[in-house]
N, C-alpha and C positions, 0 to 999 in steps of 0.2 A: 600310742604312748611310746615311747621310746627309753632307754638306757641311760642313767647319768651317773657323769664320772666325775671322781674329783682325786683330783694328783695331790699325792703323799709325798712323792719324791722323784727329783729328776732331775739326773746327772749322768757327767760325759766319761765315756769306759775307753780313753784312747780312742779309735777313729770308731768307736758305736755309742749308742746310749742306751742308757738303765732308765726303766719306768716303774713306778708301782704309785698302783692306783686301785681306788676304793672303786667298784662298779656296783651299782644298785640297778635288780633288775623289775622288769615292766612286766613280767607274767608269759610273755610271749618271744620277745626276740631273743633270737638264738646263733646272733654272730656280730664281733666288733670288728671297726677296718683299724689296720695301723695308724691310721689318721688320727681317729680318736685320743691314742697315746703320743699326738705330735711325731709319728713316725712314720717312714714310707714303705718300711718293709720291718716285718717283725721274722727274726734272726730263732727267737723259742723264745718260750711264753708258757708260763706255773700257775695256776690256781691254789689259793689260800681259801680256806672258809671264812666267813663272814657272819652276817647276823641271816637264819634261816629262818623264813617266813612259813608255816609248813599246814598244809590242806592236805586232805582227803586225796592220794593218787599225784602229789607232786615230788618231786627231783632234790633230795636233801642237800647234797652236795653239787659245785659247779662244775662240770666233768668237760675239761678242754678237749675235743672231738677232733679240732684242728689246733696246731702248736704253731705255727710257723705259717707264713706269706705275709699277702698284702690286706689277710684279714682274719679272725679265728675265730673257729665255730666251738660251742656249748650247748648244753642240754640247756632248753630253759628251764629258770628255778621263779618261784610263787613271785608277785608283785611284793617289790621291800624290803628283799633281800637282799640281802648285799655279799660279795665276794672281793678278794684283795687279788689282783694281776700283778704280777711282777712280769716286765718284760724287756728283752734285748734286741735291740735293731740300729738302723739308722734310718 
């Protein structure tokens, strides 16, 4: 299974760009690439909460582990879940 995104908003910051996007997660993975948000490098990168999916020993909140490169890591959270990224790069 994998992670699906779906872009809320995407617009140019002078020579970077602003991303924020809804992420619904798979249960299991535990890191997006810049790609994902149409970018090649991710500049810093916030977690928002979203809708929590919550089991027995799972991750309530999405806790950004990596902010920054060419991809960023997270705790993973239950299958369903979802989290808002806001992100800057180019």
């Amino acid at each position: 299974m994998a992670l699906t995104f779906t872009k809320r908003i995407s617009m140019p910051m002078g020579s970077k760009a602003f991303r924020l996007y809804e992420v619904t997660h798979d249960g299991s993975e535990t890191s997006m690439d810049a790609s994902d948000f149409e970018l090649n490098y991710i500049e810093g990168a916030a977690a928002m909460p979203g809708t929590q999916v919550l089991s027995a020993g799972s991750t309530v909140y999405c806790d950004l582990t990596t902010t920054y490169g060419s991809s960023i890591a997270f705790s993973a959270l239950s299958s369903g879940a979802t989290t808002v990224i806001m992100a800057i790069g180019y």
